[in-house]
N, CA, C and O atoms as a GROMACS GRO file, in nm:
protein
  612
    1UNK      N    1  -1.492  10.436   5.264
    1UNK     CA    2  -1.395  10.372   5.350
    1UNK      C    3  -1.467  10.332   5.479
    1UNK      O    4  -1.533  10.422   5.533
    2UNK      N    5  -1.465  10.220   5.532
    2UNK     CA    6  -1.528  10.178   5.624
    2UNK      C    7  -1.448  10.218   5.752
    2UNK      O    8  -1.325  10.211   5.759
    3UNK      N    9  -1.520  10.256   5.842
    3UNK     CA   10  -1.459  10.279   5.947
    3UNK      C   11  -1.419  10.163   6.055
    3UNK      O   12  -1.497  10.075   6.091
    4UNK      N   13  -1.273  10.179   6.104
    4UNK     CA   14  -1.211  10.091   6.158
    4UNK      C   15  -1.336  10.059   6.352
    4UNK      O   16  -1.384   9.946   6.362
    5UNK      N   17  -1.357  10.124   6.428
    5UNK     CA   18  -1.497  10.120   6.498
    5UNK      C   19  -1.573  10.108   6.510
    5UNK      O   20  -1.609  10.034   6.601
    6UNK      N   21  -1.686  10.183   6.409
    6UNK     CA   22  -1.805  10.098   6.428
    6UNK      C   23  -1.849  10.070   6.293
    6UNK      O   24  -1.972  10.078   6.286
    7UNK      N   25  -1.793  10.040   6.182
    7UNK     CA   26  -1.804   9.966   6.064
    7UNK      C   27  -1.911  10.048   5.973
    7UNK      O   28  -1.979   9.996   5.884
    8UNK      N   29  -1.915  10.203   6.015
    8UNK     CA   30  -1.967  10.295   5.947
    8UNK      C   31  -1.922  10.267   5.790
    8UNK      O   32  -1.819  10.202   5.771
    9UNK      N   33  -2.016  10.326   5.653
    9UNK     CA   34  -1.883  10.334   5.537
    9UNK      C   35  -1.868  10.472   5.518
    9UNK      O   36  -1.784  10.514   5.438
   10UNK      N   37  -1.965  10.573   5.604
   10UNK     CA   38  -1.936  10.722   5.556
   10UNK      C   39  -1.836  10.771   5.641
   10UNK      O   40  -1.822  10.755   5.762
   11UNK      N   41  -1.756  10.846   5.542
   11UNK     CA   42  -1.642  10.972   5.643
   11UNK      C   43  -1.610  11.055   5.588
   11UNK      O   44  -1.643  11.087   5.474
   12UNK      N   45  -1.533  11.109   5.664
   12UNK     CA   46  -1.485  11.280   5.572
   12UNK      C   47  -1.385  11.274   5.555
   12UNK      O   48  -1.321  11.204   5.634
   13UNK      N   49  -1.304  11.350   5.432
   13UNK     CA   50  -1.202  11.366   5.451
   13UNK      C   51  -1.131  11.517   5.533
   13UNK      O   52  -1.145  11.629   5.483
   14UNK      N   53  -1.064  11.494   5.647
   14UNK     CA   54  -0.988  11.645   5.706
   14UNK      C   55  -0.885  11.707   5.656
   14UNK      O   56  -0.854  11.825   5.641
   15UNK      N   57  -0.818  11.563   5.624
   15UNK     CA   58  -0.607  11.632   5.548
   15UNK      C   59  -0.575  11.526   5.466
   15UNK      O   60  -0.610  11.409   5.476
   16UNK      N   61  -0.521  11.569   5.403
   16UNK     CA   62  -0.427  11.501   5.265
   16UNK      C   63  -0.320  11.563   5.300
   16UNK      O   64  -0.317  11.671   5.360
   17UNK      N   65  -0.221  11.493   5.262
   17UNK     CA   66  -0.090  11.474   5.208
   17UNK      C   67  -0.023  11.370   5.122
   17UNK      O   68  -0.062  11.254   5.106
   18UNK      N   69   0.056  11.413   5.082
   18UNK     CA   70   0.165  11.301   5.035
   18UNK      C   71   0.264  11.213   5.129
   18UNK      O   72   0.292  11.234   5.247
   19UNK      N   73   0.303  11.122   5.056
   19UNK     CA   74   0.351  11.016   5.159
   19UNK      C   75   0.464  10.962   5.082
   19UNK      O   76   0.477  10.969   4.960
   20UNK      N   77   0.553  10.902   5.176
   20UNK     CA   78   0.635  10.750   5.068
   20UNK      C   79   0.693  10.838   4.961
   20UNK      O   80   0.697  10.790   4.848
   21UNK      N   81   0.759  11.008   4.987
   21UNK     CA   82   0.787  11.047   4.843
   21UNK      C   83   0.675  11.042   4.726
   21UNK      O   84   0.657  11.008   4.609
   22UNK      N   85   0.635  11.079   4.801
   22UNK     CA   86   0.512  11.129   4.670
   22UNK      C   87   0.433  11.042   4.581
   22UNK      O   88   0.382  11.069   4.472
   23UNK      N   89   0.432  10.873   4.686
   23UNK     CA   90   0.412  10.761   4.605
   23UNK      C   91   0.304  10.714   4.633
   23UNK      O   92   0.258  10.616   4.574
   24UNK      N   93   0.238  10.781   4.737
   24UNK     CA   94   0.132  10.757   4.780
   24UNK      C   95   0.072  10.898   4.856
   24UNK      O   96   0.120  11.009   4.875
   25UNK      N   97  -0.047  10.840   4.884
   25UNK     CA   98  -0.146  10.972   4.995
   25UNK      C   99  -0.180  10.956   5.101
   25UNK      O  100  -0.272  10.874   5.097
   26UNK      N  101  -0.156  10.992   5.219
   26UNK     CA  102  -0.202  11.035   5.326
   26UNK      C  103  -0.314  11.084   5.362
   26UNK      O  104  -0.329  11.203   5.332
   27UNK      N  105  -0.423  11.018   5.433
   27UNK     CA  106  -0.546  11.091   5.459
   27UNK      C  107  -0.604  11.090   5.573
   27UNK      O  108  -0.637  10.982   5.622
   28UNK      N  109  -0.624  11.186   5.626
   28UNK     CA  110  -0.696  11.173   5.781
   28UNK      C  111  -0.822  11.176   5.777
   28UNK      O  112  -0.853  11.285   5.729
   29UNK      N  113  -0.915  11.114   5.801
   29UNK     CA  114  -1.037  11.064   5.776
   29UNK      C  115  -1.132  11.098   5.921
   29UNK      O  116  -1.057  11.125   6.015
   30UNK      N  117  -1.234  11.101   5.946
   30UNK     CA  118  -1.311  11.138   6.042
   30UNK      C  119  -1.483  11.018   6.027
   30UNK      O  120  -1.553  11.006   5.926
   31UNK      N  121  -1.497  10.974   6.113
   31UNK     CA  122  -1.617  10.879   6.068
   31UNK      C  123  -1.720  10.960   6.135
   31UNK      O  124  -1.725  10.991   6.254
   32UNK      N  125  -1.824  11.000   6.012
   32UNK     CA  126  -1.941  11.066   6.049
   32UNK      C  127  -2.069  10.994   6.095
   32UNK      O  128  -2.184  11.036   6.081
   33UNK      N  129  -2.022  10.849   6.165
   33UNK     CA  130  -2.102  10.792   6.294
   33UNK      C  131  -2.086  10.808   6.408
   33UNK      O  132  -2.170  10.842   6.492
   34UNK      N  133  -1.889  10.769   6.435
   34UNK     CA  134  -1.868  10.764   6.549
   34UNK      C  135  -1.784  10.888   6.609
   34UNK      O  136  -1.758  10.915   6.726
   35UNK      N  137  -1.751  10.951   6.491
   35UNK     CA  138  -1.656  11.087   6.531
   35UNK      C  139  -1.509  11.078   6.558
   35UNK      O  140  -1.433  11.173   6.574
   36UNK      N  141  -1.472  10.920   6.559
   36UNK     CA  142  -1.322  10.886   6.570
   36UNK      C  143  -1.275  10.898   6.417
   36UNK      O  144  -1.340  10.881   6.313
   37UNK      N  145  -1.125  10.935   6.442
   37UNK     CA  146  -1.014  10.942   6.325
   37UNK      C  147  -0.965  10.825   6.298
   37UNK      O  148  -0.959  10.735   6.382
   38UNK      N  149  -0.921  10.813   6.161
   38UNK     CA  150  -0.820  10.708   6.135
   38UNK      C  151  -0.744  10.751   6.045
   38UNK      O  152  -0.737  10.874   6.032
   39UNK      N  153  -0.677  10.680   5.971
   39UNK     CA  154  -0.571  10.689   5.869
   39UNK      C  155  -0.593  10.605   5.796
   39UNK      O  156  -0.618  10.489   5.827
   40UNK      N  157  -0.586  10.667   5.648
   40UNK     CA  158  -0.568  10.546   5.480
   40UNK      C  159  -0.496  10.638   5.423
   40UNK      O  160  -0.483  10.760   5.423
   41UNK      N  161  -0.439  10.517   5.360
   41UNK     CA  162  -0.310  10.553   5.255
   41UNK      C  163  -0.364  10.506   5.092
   41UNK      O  164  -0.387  10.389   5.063
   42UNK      N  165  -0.377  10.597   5.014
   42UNK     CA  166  -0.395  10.528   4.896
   42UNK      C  167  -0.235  10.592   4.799
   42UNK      O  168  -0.162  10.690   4.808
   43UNK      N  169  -0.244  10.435   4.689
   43UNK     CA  170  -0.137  10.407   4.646
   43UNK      C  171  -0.193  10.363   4.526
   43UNK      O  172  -0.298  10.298   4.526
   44UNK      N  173  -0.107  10.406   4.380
   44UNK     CA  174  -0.076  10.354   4.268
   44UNK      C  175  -0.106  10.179   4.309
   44UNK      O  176  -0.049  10.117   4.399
   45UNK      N  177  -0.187  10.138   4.237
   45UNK     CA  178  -0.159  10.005   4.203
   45UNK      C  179  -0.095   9.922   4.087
   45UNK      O  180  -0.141   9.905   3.974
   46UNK      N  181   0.008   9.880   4.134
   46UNK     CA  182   0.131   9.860   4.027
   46UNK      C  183   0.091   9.684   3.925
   46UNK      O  184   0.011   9.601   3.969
   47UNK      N  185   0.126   9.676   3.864
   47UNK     CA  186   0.066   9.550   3.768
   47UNK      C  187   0.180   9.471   3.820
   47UNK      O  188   0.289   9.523   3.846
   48UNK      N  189   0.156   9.353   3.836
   48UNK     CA  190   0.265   9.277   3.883
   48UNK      C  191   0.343   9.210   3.710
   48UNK      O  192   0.268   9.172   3.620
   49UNK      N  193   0.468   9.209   3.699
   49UNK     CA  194   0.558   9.213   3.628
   49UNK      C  195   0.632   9.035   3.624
   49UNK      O  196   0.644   9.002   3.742
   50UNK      N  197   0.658   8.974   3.575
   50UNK     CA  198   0.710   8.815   3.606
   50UNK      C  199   0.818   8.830   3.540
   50UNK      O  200   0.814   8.883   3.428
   51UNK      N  201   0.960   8.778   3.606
   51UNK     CA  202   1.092   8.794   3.485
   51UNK      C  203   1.078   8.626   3.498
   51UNK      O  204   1.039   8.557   3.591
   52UNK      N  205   1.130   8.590   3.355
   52UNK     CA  206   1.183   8.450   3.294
   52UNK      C  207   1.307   8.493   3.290
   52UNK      O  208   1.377   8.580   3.238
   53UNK      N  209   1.315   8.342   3.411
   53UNK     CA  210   1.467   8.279   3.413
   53UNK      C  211   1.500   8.201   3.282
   53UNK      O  212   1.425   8.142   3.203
   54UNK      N  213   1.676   8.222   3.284
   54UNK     CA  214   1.709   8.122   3.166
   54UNK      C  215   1.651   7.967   3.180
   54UNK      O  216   1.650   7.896   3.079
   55UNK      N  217   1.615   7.932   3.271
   55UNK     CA  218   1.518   7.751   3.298
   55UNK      C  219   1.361   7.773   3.288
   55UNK      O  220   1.281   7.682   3.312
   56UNK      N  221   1.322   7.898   3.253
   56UNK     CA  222   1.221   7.879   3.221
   56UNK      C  223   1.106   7.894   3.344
   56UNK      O  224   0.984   7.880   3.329
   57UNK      N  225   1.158   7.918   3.439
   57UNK     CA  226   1.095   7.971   3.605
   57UNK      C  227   1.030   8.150   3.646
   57UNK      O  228   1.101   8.250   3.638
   58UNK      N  229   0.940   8.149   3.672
   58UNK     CA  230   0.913   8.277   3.639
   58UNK      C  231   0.896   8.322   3.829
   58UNK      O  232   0.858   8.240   3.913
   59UNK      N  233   0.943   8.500   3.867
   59UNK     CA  234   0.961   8.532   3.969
   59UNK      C  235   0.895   8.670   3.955
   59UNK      O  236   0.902   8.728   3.847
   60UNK      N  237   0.817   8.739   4.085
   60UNK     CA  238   0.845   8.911   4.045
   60UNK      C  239   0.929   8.962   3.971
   60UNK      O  240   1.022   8.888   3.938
   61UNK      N  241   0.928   9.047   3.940
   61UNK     CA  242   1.001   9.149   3.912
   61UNK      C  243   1.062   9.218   4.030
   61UNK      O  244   0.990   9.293   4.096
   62UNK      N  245   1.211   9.198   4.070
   62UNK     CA  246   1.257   9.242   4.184
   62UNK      C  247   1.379   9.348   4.185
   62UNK      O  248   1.494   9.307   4.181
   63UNK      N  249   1.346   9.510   4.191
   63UNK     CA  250   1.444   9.588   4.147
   63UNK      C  251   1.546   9.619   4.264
   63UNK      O  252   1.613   9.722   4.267
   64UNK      N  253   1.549   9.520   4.358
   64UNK     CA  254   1.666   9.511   4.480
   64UNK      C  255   1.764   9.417   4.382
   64UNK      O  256   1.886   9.433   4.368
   65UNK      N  257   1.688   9.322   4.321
   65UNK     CA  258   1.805   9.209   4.230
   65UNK      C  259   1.886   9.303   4.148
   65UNK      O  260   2.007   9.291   4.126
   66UNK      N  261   1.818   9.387   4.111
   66UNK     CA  262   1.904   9.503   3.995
   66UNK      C  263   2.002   9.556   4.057
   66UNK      O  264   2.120   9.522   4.043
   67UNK      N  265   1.950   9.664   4.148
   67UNK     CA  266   2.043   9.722   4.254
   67UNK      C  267   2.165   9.648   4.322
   67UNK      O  268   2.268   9.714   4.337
   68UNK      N  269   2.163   9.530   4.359
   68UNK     CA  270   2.250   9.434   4.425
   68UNK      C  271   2.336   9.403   4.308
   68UNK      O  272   2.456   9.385   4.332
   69UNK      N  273   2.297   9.393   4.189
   69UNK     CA  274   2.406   9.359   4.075
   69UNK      C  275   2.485   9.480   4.007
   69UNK      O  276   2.577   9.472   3.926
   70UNK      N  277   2.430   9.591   4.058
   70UNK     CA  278   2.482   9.713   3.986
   70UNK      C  279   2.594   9.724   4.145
   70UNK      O  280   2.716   9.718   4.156
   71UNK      N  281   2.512   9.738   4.223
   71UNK     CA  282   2.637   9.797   4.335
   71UNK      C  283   2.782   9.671   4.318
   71UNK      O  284   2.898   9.704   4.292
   72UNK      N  285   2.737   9.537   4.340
   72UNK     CA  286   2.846   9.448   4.357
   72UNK      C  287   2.934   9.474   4.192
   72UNK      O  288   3.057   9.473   4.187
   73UNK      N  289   2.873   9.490   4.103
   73UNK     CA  290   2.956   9.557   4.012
   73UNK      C  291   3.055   9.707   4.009
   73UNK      O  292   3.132   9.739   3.918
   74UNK      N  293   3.039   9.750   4.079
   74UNK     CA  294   3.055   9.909   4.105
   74UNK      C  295   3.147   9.883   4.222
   74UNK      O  296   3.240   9.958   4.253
   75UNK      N  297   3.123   9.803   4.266
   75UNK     CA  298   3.238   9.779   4.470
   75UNK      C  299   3.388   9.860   4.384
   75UNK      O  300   3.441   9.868   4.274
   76UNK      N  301   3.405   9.905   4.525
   76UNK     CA  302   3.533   9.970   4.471
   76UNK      C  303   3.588  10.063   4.362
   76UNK      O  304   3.702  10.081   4.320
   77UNK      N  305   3.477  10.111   4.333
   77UNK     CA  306   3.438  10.232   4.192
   77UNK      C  307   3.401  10.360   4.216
   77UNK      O  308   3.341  10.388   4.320
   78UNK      N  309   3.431  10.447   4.127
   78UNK     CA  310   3.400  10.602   4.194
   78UNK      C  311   3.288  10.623   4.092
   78UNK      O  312   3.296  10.679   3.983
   79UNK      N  313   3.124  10.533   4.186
   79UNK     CA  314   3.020  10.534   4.133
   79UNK      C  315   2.946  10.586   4.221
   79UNK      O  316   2.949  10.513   4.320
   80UNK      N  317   2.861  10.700   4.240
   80UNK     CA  318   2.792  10.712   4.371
   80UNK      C  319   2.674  10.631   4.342
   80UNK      O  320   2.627  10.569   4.246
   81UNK      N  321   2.642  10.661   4.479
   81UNK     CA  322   2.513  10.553   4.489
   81UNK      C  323   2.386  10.631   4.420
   81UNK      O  324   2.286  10.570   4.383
   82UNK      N  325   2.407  10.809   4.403
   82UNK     CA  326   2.290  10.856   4.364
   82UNK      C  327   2.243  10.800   4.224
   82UNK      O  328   2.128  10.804   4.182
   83UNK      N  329   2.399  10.722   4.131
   83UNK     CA  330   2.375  10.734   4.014
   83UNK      C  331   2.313  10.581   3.987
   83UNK      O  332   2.240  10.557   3.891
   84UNK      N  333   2.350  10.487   4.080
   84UNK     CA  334   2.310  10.368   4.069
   84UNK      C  335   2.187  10.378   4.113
   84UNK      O  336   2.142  10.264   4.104
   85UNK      N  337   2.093  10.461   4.162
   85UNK     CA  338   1.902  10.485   4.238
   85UNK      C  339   1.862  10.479   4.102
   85UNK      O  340   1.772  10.418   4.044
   86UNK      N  341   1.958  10.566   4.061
   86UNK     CA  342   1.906  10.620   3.871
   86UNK      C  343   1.888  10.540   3.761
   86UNK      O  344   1.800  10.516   3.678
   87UNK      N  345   2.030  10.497   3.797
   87UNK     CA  346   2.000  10.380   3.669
   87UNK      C  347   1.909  10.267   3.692
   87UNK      O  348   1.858  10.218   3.591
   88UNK      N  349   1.871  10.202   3.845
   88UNK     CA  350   1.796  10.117   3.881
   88UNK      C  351   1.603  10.194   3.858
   88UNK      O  352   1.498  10.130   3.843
   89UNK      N  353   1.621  10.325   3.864
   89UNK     CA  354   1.488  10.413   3.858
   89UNK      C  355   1.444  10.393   3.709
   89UNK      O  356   1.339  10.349   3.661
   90UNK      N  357   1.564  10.442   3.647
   90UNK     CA  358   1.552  10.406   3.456
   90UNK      C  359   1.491  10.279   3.423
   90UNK      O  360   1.380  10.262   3.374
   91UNK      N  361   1.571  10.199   3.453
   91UNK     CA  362   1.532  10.019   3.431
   91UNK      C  363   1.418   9.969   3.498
   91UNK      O  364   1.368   9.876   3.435
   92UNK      N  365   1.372   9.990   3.578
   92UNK     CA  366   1.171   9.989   3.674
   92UNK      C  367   1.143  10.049   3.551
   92UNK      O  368   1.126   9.982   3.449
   93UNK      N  369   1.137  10.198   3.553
   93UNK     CA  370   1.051  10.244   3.431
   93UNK      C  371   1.043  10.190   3.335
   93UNK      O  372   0.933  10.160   3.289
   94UNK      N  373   1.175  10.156   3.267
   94UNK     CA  374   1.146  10.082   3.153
   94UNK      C  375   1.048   9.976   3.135
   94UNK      O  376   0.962   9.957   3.049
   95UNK      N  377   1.092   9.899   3.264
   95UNK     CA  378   1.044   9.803   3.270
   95UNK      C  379   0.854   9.750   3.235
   95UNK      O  380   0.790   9.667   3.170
   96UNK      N  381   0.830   9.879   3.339
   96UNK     CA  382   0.676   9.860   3.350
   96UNK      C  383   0.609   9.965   3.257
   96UNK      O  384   0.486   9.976   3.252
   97UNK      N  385   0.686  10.036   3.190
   97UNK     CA  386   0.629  10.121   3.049
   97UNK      C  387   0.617  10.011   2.895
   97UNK      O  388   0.578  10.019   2.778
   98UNK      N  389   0.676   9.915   2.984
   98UNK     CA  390   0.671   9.834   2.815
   98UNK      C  391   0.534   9.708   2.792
   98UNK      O  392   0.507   9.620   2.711
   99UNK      N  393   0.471   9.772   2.928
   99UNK     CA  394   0.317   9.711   2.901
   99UNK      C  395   0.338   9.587   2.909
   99UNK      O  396   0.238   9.514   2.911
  100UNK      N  397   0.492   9.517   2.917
  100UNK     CA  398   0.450   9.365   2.918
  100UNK      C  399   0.447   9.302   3.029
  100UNK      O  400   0.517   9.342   3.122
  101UNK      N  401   0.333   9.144   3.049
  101UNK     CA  402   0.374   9.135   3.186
  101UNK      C  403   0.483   9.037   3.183
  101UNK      O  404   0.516   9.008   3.298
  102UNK      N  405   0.532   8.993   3.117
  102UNK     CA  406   0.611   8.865   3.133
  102UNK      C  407   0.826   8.942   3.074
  102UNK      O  408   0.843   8.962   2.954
  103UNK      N  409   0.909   8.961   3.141
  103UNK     CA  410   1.023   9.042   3.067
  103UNK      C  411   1.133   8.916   3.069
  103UNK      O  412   1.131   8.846   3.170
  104UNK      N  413   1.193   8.897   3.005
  104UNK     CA  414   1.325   8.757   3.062
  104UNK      C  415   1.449   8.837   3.110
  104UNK      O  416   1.474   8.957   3.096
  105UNK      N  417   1.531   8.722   3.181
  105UNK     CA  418   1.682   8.818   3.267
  105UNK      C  419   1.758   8.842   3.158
  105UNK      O  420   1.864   8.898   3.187
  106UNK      N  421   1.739   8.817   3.027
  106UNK     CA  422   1.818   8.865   2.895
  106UNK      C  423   1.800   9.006   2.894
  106UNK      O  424   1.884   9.093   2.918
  107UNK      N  425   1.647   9.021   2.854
  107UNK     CA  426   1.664   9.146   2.830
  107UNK      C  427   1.666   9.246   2.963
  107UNK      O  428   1.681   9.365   2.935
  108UNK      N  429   1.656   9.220   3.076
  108UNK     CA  430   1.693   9.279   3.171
  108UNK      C  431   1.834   9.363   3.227
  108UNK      O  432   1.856   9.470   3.285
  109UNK      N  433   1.943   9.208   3.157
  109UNK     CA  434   2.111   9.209   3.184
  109UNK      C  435   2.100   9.294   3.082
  109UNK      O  436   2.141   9.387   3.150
  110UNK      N  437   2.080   9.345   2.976
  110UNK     CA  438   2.097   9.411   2.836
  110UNK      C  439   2.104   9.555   2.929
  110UNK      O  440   2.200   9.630   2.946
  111UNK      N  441   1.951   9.561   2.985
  111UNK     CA  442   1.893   9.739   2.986
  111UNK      C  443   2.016   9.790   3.115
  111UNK      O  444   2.050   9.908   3.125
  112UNK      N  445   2.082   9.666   3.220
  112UNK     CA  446   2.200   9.698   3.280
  112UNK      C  447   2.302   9.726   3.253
  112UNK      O  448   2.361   9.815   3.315
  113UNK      N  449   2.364   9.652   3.141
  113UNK     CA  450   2.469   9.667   3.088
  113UNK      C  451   2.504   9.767   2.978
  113UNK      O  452   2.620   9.787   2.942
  114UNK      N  453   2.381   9.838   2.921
  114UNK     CA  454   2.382   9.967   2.852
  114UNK      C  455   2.377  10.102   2.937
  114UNK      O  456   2.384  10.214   2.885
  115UNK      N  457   2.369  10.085   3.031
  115UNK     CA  458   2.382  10.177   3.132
  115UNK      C  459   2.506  10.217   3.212
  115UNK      O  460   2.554  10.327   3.237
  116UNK      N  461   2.546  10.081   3.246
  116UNK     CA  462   2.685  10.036   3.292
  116UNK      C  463   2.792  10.086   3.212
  116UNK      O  464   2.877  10.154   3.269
  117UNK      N  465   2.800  10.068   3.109
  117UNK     CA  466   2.854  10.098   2.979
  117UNK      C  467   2.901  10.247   3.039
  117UNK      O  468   2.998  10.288   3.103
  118UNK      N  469   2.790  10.300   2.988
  118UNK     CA  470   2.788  10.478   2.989
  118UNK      C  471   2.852  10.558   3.142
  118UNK      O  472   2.887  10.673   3.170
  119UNK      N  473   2.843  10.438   3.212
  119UNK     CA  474   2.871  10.544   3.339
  119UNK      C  475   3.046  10.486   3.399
  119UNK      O  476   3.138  10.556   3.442
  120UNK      N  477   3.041  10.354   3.384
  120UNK     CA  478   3.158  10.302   3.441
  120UNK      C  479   3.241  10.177   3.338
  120UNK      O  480   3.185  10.068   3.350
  121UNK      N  481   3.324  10.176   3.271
  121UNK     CA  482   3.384  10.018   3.159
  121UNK      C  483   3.402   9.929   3.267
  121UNK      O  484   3.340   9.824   3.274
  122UNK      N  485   3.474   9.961   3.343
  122UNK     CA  486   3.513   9.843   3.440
  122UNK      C  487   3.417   9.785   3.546
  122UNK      O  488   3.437   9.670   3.586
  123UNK      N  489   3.287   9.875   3.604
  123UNK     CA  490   3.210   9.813   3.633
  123UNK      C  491   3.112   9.732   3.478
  123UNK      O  492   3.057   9.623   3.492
  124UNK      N  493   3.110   9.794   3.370
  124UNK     CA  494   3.036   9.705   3.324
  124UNK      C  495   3.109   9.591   3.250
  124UNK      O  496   3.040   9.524   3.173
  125UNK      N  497   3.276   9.551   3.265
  125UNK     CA  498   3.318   9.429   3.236
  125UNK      C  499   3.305   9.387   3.338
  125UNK      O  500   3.316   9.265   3.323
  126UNK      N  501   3.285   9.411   3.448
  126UNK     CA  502   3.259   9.324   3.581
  126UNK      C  503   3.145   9.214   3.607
  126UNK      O  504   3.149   9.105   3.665
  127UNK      N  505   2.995   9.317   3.513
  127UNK     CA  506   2.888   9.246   3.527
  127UNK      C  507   2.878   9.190   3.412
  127UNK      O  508   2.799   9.096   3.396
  128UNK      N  509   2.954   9.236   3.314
  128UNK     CA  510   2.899   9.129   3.154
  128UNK      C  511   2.975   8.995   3.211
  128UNK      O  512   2.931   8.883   3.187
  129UNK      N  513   3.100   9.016   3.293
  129UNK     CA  514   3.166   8.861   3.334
  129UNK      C  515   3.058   8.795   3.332
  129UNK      O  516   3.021   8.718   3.244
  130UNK      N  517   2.979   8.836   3.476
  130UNK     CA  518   2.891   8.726   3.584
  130UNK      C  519   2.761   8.742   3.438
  130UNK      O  520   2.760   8.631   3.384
  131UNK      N  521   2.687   8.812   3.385
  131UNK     CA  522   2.601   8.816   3.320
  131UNK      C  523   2.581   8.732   3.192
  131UNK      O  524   2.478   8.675   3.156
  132UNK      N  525   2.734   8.735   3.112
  132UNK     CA  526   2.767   8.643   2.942
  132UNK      C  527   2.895   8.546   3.056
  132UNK      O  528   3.011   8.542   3.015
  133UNK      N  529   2.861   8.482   3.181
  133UNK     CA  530   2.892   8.363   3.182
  133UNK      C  531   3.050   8.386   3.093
  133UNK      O  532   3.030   8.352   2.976
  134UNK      N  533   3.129   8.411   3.103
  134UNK     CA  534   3.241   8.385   3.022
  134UNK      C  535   3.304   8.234   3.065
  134UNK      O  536   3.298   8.203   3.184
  135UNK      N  537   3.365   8.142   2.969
  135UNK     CA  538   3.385   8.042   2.989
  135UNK      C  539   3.560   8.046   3.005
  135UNK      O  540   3.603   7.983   3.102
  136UNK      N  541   3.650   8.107   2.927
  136UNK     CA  542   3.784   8.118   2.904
  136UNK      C  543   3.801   8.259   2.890
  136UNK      O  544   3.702   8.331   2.904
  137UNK      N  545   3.908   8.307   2.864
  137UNK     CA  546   4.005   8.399   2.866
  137UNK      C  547   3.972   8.437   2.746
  137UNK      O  548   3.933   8.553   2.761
  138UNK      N  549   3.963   8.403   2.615
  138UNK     CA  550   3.933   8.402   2.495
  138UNK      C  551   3.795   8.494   2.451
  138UNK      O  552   3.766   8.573   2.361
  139UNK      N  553   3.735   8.441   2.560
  139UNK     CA  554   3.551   8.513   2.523
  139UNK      C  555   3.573   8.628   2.614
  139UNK      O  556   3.539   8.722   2.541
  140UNK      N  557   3.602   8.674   2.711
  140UNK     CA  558   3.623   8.755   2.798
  140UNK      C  559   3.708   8.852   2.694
  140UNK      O  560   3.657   8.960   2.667
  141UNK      N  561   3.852   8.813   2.627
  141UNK     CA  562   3.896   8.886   2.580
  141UNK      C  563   3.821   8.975   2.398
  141UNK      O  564   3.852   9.081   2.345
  142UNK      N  565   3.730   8.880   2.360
  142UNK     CA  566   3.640   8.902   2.254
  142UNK      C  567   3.577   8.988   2.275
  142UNK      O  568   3.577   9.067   2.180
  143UNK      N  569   3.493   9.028   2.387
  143UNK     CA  570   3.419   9.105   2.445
  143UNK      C  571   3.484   9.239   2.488
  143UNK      O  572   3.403   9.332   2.495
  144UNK      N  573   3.612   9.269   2.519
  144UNK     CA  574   3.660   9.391   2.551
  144UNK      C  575   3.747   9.428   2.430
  144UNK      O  576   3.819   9.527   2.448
  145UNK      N  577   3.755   9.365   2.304
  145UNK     CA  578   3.804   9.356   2.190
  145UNK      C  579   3.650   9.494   2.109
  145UNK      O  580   3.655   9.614   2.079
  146UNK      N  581   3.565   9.414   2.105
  146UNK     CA  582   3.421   9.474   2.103
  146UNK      C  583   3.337   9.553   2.132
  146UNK      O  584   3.237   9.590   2.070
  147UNK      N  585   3.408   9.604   2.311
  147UNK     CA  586   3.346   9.711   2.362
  147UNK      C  587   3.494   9.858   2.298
  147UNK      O  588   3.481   9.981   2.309
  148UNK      N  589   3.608   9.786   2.243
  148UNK     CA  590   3.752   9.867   2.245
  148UNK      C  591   3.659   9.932   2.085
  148UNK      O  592   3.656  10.051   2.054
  149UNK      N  593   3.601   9.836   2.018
  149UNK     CA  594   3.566   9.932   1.864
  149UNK      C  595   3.456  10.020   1.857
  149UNK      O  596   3.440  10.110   1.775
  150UNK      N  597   3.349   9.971   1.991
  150UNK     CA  598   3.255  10.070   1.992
  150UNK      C  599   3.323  10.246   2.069
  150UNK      O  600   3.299  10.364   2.045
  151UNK      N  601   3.372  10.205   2.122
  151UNK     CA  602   3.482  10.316   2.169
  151UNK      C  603   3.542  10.434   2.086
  151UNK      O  604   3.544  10.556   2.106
  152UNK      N  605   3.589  10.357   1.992
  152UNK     CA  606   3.640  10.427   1.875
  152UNK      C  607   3.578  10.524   1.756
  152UNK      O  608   3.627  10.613   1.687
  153UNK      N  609   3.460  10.470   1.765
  153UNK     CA  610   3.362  10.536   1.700
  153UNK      C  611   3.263  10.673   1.690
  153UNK      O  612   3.181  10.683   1.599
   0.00000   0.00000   0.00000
């Protein structure tokens, strides 16, 4: 690590810790030229992830987009927020355990809406609305026709 002063590359390390929840490291460093301290953080380097839009446009991978669609689904629901960290924690993992770099918002809305499912019906007819686009009353009602037989089972 080069030192931020006099562009030494040797130093010591004094302290470690953890950082960021345990997502990174903390290190207090000492430069064995100049005798001044600094600070580096080392961190997981994460593979960058691209979701395909339905047009064919590709973006990060952005798990605030997840979060923002699970909570505005959930408004007004006796969902805590610990459980929505979770399910948004589940779906990252998934995400970047599946080795691929390229994922589409299909199968994304899927790994939400199986989750949704399990924890809340009415938040997850909320987001299959905005998610399967319902056009009429008819498809909307097909769909809770569908989620009524998996129910049963």
């Amino acid at each position: 690590m080069k030192c931020l002063y006099c562009d030494c590359t040797d130093s010591k390390v004094i302290d470690s810790r953890s950082a960021d929840d345990d997502k990174a490291i903390r290190r207090r460093r000492e430069c064995t030229g100049c005798g001044r301290r600094f600070t580096t953080y080392e961190t997981i380097e994460v593979i960058p992830v691209l979701v395909v839009k339905n047009n064919g446009t590709r973006e990060s991978f952005n798990t605030e987009k997840i979060r923002n669609g699970i909570i505005k689904s959930c408004e007004k629901r006796p969902v805590p927020m610990s459980v929505i960290d979770d399910m948004v924690t589940d779906i990252s993992k998934q995400v970047y355990n599946s080795m691929e770099s390229e994922i589409s918002t299909k199968e994304i809305g899927e790994m939400v809406m199986d989750r949704l499912k399990k924890v809340d019906e009415v938040a997850y007819v909320r987001y299959a609305s905005v998610y399967r686009s319902f056009k009429d009353l008819s498809s909307f009602m097909a769909e809770l026709k569908q989620m009524m037989k998996t129910d049963k089972k």
